[in-house]
TITORNU-228388 format. One record per residue (C-alpha): residue number from 1; residue in one letter; x, y, z. Coordinates in steps of 0.2 Angstrom, whole numbers. Layout:
BEGIN
SITE/NUM/a/X/Y/Z
...
This chain:
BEGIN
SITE/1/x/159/411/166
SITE/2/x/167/395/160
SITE/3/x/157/385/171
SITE/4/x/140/391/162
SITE/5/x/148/389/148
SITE/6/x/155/370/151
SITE/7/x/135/367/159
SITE/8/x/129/376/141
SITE/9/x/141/363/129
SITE/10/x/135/351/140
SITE/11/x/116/352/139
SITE/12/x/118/353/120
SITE/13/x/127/338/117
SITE/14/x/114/330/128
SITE/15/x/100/336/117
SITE/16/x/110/330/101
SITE/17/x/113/312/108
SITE/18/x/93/311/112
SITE/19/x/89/318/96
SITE/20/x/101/304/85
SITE/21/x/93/289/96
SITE/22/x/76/295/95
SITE/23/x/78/297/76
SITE/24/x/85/280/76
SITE/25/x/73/272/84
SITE/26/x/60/279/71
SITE/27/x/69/274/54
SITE/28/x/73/259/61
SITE/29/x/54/256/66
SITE/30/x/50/260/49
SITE/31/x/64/251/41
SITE/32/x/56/235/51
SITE/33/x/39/238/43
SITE/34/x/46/239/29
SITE/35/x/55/224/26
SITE/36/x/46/212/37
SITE/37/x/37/207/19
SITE/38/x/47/204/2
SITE/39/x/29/205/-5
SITE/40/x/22/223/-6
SITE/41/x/5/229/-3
SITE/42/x/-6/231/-20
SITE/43/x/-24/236/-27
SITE/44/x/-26/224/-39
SITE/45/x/-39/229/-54
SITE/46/x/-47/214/-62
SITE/47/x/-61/212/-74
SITE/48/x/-76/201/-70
SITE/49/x/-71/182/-70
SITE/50/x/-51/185/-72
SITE/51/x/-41/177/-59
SITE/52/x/-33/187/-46
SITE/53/x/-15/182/-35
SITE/54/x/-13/190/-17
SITE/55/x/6/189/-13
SITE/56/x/11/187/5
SITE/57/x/28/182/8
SITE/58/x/41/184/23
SITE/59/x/57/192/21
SITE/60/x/67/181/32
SITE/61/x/84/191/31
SITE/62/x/77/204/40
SITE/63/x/71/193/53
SITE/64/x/84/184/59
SITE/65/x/78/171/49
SITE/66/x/63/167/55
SITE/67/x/50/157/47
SITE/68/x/32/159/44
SITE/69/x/23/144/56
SITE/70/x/8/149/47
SITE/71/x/-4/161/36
SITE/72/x/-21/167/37
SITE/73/x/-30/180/24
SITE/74/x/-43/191/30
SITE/75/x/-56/199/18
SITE/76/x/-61/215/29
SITE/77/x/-64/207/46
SITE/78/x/-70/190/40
SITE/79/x/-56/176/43
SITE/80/x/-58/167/25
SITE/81/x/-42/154/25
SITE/82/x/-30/147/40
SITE/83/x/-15/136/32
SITE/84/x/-13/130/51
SITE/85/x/-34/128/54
SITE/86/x/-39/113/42
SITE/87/x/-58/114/46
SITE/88/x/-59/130/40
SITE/89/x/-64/128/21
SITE/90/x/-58/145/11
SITE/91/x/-74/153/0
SITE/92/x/-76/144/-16
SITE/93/x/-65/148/-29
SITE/94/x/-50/153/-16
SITE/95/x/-33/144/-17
SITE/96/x/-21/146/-1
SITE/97/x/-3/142/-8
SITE/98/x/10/134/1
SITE/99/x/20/149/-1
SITE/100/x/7/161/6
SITE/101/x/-2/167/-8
SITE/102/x/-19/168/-10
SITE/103/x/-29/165/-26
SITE/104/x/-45/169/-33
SITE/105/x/-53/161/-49
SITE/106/x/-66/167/-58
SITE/107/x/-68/184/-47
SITE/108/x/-83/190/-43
SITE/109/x/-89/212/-40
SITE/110/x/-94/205/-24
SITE/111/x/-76/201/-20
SITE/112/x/-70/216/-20
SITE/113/x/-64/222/-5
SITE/114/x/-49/224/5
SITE/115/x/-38/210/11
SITE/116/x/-27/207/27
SITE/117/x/-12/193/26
SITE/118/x/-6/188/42
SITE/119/x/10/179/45
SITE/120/x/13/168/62
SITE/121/x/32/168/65
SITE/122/x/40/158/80
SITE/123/x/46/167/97
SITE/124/x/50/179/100
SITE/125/x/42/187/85
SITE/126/x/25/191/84
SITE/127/x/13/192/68
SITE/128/x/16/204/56
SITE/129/x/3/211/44
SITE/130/x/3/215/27
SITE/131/x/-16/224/17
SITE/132/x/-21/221/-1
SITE/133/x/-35/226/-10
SITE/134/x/-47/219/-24
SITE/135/x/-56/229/-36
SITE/136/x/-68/221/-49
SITE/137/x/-73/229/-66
SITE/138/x/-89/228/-71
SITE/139/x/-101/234/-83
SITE/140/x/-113/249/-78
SITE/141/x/-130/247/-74
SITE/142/x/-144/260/-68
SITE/143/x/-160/257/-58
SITE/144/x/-174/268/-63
SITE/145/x/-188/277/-50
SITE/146/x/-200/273/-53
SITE/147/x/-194/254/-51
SITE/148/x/-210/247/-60
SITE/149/x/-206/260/-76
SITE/150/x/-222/267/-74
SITE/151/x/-230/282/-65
SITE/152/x/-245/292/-67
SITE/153/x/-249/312/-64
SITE/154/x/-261/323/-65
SITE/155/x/-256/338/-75
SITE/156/x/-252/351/-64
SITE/157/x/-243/341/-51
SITE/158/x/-225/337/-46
SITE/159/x/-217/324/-54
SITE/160/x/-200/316/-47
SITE/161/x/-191/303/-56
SITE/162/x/-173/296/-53
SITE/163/x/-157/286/-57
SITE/164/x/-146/276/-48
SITE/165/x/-132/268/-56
SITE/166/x/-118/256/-50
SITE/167/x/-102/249/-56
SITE/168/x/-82/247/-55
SITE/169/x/-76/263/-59
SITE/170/x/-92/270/-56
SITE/171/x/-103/277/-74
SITE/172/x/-107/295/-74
SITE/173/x/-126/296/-78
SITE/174/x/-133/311/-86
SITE/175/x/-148/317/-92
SITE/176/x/-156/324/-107
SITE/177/x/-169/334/-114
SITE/178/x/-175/329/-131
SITE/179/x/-158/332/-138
SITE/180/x/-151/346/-127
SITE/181/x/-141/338/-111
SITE/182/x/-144/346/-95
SITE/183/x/-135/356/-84
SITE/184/x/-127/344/-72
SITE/185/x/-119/326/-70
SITE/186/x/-118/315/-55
SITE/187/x/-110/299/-49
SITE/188/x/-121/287/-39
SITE/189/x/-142/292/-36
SITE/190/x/-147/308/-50
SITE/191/x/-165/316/-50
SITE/192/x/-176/329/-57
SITE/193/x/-190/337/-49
SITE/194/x/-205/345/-60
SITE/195/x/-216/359/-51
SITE/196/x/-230/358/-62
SITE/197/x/-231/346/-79
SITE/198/x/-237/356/-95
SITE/199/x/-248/349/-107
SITE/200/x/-236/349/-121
SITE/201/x/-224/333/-124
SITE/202/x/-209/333/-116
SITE/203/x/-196/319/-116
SITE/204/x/-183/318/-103
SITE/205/x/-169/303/-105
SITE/206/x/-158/295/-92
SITE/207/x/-140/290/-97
SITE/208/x/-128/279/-87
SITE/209/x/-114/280/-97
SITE/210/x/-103/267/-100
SITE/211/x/-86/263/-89
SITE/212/x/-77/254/-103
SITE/213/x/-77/239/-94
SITE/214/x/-87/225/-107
SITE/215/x/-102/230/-117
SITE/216/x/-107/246/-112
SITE/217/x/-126/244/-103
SITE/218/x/-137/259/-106
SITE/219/x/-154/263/-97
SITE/220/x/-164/276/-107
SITE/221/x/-181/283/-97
SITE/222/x/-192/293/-111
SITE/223/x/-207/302/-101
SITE/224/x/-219/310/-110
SITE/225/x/-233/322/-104
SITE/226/x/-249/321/-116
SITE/227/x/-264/330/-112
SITE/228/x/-267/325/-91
SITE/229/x/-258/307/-95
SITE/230/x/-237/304/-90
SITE/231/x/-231/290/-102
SITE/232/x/-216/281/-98
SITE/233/x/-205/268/-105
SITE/234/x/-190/258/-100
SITE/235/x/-176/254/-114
SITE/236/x/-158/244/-109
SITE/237/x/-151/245/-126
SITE/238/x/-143/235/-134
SITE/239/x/-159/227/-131
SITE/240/x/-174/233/-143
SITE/241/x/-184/247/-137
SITE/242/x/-201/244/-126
SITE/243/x/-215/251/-130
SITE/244/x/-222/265/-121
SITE/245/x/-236/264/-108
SITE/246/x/-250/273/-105
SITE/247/x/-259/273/-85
């Protein structure tokens, strides 16, 4: 019995000791990822043509002191600046500091994206990387269907028209009839399907609200069903209203 029991006390302890270095290893792992940076990964939120700093230092305590022989930034998968690589020009606009930072003047919404810094440290340590992101503000805008503004139906026929509307956060668009809003509210692509058009006058508007980013940029689509014709005009306030056409 004391044997079993001696064999018992044993496995246990075994199972503890493997437990605490498994554990160990873990936080330690995590602890490394941790504080392989004294920068920390952000999502920067920047308005069109503000300027935008990308932090990517090394923290060399926690690597035995090891220095950065080099940098590179990465927007998405592209390679966009090399501090070791002098031939490779960074996109217009982007600054590669001495200390690893990456600036962007002026930024654009097509800069928005994620981007990658990676450090190059001596042996025996490997790269180490650290993710930012960019996201640019900017004012709502909405594509009519139609695209031309203009469509012609028969009356009786199905009548389709649409939305889409873009922008950093992106608008809500709703729609309208004459001055009772409609029963639902979309991000992105919004439409509305007519069975049959009636002979009386109807007047269906499209709003992509504004974001709160800049000016606020409205697209209003009136249709109008006269008789057998559909009358459609295309208004971006602030700008004055265009007159309606008639196919």
């Amino acid at each position: 019995m004391a044997s079993n029991e001696c064999v018992d006390l044993s496995f246990n302890v075994k199972m503890c000791i493997g437990l605490i270095v498994f554990w160990q290893v873990v936080i330690t792992g995590f602890c490394e990822d941790l504080t392989d940076f004294s920068s920390h990964p952000t999502t920067v939120k920047a308005k069109e043509n503000n300027t935008v700093l990308l932090p990517c230092h090394l923290n060399t305590l926690s690597n035995d002191e090891a220095h950065a022989k080099s940098v590179r930034w990465y927007k998405d998968e592209d390679l966009i600046a090399d501090s070791a690589n002098e031939s490779l020009t960074p996109p217009d606009r982007h600054l590669l500091w001495e200390n690893g930072s990456l600036e962007i003047l002026f930024v654009q919404p097509d800069e928005t994206g994620e981007y990658t810094c990676e450090i190059l440290r001596s042996e025996p340590w490997g790269p180490v990387k650290q993710k930012h992101a960019i996201e640019v503000l900017h004012s709502p805008s909405v594509e009519p269907f139609p695209p031309t503004g203009f469509l012609q139906v028969r009356l009786g026929e199905e009548v389709r028209m649409s939305c889409k509307g873009e922008g950093i956060p992106y608008p809500i668009i709703t729609w309208s009839s004459k001055v009772s809003v409609l029963p639902f509210k979309f991000y992105h692509l919004i439409s509305l399907r007519f069975i049959k058009i009636h002979s009386e006058a109807h007047i269906y508007i499209c709003i992509n609200i504004s974001n709160n980013i800049n000016c606020p940029h409205v697209l209003v689509l009136y249709f109008q069903v006269f008789s057998h014709h559909l009358y459609l005009s295309v208004v971006a306030w602030p700008s004055p209203p265009s007159t309606s056409h008639q196919l």
